[in-house]
C-alpha positions in Angstrom: 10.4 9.3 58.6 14.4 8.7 58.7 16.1 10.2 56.2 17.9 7.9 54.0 22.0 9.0 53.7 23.5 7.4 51.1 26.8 9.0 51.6 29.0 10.1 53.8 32.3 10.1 55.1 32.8 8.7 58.2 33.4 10.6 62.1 37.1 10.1 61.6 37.1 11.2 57.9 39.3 8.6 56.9 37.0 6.2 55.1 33.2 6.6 53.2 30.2 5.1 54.2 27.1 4.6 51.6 24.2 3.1 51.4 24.4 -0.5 49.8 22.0 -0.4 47.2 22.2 -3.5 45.6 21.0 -4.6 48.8 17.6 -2.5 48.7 14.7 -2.6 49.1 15.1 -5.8 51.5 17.8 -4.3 53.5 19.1 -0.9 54.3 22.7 -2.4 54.4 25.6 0.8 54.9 29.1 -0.8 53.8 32.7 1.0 54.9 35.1 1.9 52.0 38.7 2.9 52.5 40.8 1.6 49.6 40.7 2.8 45.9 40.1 -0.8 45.2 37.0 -1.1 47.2 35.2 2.5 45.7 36.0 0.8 42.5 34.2 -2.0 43.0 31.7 -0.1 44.9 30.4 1.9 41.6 31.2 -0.6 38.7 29.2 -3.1 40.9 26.4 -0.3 41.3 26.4 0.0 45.1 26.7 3.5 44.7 24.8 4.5 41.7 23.2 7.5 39.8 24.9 10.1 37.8 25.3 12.7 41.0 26.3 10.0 43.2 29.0 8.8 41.3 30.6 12.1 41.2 30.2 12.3 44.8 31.3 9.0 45.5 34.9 10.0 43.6 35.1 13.2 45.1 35.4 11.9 48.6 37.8 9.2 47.1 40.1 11.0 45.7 40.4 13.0 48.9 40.9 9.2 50.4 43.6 8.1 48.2 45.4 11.5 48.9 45.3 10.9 52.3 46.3 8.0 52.1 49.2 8.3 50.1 50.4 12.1 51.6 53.5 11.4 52.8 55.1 9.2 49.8 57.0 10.4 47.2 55.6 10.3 44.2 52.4 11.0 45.7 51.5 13.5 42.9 52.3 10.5 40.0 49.9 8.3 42.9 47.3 10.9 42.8 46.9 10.6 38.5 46.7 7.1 38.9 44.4 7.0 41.4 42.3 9.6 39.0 43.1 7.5 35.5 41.7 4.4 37.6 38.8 5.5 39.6 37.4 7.5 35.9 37.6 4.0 34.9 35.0 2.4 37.0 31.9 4.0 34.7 32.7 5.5 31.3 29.2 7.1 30.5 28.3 9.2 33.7 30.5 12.6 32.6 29.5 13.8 36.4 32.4 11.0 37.4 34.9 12.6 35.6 33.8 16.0 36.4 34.2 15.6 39.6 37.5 14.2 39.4 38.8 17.0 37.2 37.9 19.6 40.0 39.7 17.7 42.4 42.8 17.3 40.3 42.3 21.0 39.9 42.2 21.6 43.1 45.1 19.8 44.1 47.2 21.5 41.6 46.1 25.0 43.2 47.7 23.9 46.2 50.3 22.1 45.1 52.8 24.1 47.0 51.0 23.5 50.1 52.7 21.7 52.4 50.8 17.9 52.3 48.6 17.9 55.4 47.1 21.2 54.4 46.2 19.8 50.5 44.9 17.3 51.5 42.5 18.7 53.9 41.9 21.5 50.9 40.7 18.3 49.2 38.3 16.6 52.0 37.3 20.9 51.6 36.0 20.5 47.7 34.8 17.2 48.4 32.2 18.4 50.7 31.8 21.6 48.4 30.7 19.1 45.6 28.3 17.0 47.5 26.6 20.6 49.1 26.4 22.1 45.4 24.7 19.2 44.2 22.1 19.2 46.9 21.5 22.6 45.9 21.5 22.0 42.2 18.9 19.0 43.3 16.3 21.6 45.7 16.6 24.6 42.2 15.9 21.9 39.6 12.6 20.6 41.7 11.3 24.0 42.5 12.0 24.6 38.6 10.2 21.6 37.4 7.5 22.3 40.1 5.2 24.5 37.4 5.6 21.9 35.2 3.0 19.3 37.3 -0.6 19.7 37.3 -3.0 18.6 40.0 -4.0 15.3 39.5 -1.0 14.4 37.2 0.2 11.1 36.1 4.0 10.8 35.6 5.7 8.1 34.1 9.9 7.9 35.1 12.5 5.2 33.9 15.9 4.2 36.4 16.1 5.9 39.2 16.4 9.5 39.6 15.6 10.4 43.4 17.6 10.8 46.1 19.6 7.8 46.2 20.9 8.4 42.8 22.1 12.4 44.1 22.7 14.1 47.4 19.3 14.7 48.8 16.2 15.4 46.9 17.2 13.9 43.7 16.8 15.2 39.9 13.9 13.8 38.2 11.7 12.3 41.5 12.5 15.6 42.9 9.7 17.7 42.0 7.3 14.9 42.6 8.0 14.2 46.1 7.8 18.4 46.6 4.7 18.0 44.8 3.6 15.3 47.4 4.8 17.5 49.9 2.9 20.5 49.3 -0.2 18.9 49.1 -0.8 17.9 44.8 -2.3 15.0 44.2 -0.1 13.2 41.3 0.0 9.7 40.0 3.8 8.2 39.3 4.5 4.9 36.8 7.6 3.7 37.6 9.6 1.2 34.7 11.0 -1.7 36.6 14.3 -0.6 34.4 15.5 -4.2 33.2 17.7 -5.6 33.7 18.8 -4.2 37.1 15.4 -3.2 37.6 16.1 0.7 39.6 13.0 0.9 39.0 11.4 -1.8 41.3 14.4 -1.6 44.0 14.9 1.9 44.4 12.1 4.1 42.1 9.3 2.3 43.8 10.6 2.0 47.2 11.3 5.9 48.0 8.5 7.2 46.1 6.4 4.9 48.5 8.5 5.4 51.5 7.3 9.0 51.0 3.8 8.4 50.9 3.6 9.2 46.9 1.2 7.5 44.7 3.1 5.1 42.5 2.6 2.2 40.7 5.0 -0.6 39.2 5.2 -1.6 35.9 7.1 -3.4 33.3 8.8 -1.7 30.9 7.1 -2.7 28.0 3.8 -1.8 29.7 5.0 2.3 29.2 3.1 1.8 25.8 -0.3 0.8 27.1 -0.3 3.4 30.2 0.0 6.4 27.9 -2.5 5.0 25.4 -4.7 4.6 28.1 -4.0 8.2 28.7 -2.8 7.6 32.2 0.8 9.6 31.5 0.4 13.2 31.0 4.5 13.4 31.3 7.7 11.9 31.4 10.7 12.8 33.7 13.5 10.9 33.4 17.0 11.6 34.8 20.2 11.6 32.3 23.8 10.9 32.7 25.5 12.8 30.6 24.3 16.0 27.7 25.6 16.8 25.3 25.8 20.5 24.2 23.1 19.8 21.4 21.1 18.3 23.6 21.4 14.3 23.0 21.2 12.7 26.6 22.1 9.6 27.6 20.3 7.7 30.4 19.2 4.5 31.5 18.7 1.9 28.6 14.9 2.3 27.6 14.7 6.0 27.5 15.2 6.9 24.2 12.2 4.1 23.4 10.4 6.0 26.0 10.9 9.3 24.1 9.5 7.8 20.7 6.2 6.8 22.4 5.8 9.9 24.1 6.5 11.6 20.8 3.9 9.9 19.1 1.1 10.2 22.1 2.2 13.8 22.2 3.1 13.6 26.0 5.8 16.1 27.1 9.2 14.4 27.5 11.5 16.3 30.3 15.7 15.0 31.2 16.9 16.1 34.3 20.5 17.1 34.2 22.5 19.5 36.6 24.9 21.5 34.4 27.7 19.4 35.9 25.8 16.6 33.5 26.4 18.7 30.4 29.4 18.0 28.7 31.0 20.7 26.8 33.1 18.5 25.4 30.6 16.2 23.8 28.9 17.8 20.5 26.1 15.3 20.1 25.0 11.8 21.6 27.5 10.0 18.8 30.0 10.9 20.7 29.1 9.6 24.3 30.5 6.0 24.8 28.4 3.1 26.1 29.1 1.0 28.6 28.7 -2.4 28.2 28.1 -4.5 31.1 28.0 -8.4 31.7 25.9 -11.4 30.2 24.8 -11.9 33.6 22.9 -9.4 34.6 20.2 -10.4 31.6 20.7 -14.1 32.1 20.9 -14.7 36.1 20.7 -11.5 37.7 17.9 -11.7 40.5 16.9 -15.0 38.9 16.2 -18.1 41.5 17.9 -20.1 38.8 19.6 -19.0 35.0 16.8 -17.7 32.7 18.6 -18.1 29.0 20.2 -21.1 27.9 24.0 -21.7 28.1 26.0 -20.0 25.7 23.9 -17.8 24.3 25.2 -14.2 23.2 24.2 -11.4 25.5 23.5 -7.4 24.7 23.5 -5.6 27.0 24.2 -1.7 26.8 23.4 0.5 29.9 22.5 3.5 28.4 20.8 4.7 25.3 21.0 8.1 24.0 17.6 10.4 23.5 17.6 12.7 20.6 17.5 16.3 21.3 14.5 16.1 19.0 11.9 14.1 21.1 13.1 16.2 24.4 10.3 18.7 25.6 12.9 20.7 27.9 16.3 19.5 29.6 15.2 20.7 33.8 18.8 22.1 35.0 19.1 23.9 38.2 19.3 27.6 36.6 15.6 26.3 34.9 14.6 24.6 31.8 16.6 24.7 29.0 14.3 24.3 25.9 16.0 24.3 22.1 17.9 25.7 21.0 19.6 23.2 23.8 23.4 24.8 22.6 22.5 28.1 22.7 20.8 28.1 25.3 23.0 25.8 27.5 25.6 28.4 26.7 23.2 30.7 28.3 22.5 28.5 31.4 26.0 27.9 32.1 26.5 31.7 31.8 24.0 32.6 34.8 24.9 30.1 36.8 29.1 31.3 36.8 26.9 34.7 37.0 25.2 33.7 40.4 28.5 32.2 41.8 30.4 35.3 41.7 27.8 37.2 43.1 27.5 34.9 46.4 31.2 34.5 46.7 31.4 38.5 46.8 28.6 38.0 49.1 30.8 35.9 51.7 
């Protein structure tokens, strides 16, 4: 089966193409993007989507506004706006501004370069990021591999597969190399209201690949696992913080409480770049708020709620570190003490850098 690219940069390298996802799983639409404008509308409109993605996604555009604008002026004053305004397009994903941070770094370093050759040092960490994350996707599903049983059922929320990443994905990732190898596991995938990842995306690569999945509602989670159907949750997360409150998809942390209570094992999915440093717990990790619409109209024939009614709708929730099981990273699971032991994560993997880069 075809491998589905959701990013890329295009033969001449002077525009990206991804995979339009709002468009799925009716159409495999690929849309061109060369202006700031356009990747702007691209994520905020959730074409390209998923915490890894998004980092990606403003990787490669950074590198597209800088060679866009090389040979102006004030192209370094260009460059921060074009930083300021693309970190503006989703305010809870931390990978987004990650990844923009180590392009600004980056550009910094070479500052003194002359301008074709920092730019071309950009399209450079650009590509570095999307190939880490691919790697940080296959380590955190060979990680998480132990943690599935023959004959398994596995209940996820969003999307968390390889549309939302690289290749591979975070939290589908161990299933579809536990499909691959020949286990026999049974998935529950949340539709995810209101944009429904779920049913669009969740659903449709899990049984593109031949895995075992069923559809549900989200407020069918409860029954499944007190049916005993769910023997584990793996979700994805969009940003950690250092105690170990995740934020994800709106619905996890109501996922977390049932699993809690069934005594199912709750796992996140996070590659380090998803843990913040910078954020002490989940009360510091801003929401994003989206519009009425998606509740009211959004894949409706016709308007669902009556006119004028007030609308809230949040896109993420925040888990607390206390109904987590483990945090699946790509240098293994992180169990509590999540700070400590984050610390110690982030330590082996700076650890395993160095010794490849001495390596080359």
């Amino acid at each position: 089966m075809e491998e589905l690219i959701n990013i890329r940069l295009s033969e001449a390298g002077n525009s990206l193409i991804i995979l339009d996802q709002t468009r799925l799983p009716l159409e495999e639409v690929y849309i061109e993007l060369k202006s700031r404008e356009e990747l702007f509308e691209a994520i905020t409109k959730l074409r390209v989507r998923g915490a890894p993605a998004i980092g990606i996604a403003a990787a490669y555009g950074y590198y597209l506004c800088a060679l866009e604008d090389a040979e102006k002026e004030d192209f370094f004053r260009r460059m921060d706006d074009a930083e300021r305004y693309l970190g503006s397009s989703r305010p809870t994903a931390v990978n987004l501004f990650w990844a923009l941070s180590r392009m600004r770094q980056c550009l910094r370093q070479n500052a003194l370069l002359p301008r074709e050759e920092v730019v071309a040092r950009l399209r450079l960490e650009a590509e570095a990021i999307r190939r880490e994350d691919e790697e940080a996707n296959l380590r955190m599903s060979e990680a998480a591999l132990p943690l599935i049983g023959d004959g398994m059922g596995i209940l996820t929320h969003c999307n968390a597969g390889p549309l939302a990443t690289s290749r591979y994905g975070t939290a589908l990732g161990p299933m579809l190399l536990a499909h691959e190898r020949g286990m026999e596991i049974h998935v529950y995938a949340d539709e995810t209201r209101p944009l429904l990842q779920g049913a669009r995306l969740t659903a449709f690569e899990l049984h593109r690949a031949g895995v075992d999945v069923t559809l549900i509602c989200d407020n069918m989670a409860n029954q499944v696992m007190k049916e005993g159907r769910v023997q584990a949750v793996f979700i994805g997360c969009d940003r950690a913080a250092m105690n170990g409150d995740s934020a994800n998809k709106i619905g996890s942390s109501g996922l977390a409480v049932l699993a809690k209570h069934y005594g199912i094992p709750f796992y996140m999915f996070a590659p380090l770049s998803t843990v913040d440093p910078d954020t002490a717990t989940g009360k510091d990790i801003r929401i994003e708020q989206r519009a009425p619409e998606e509740v009211t109209e959004l894949f409706f024939t016709h308007r669902m709620a009556p006119e004028g009614v007030k609308v809230y709708n949040p896109a993420f929730d925040v888990v607390d570190h206390e109904l987590i099981t483990g945090i699946v990273t790509e240098e293994g699971v992180v169990y509590p003490p999540f700070g400590e032991n984050f610390r110690a994560a982030f330590e082996r993997k700076r650890s395993r850098r160095e010794t490849k880069d001495a390596e080359v």
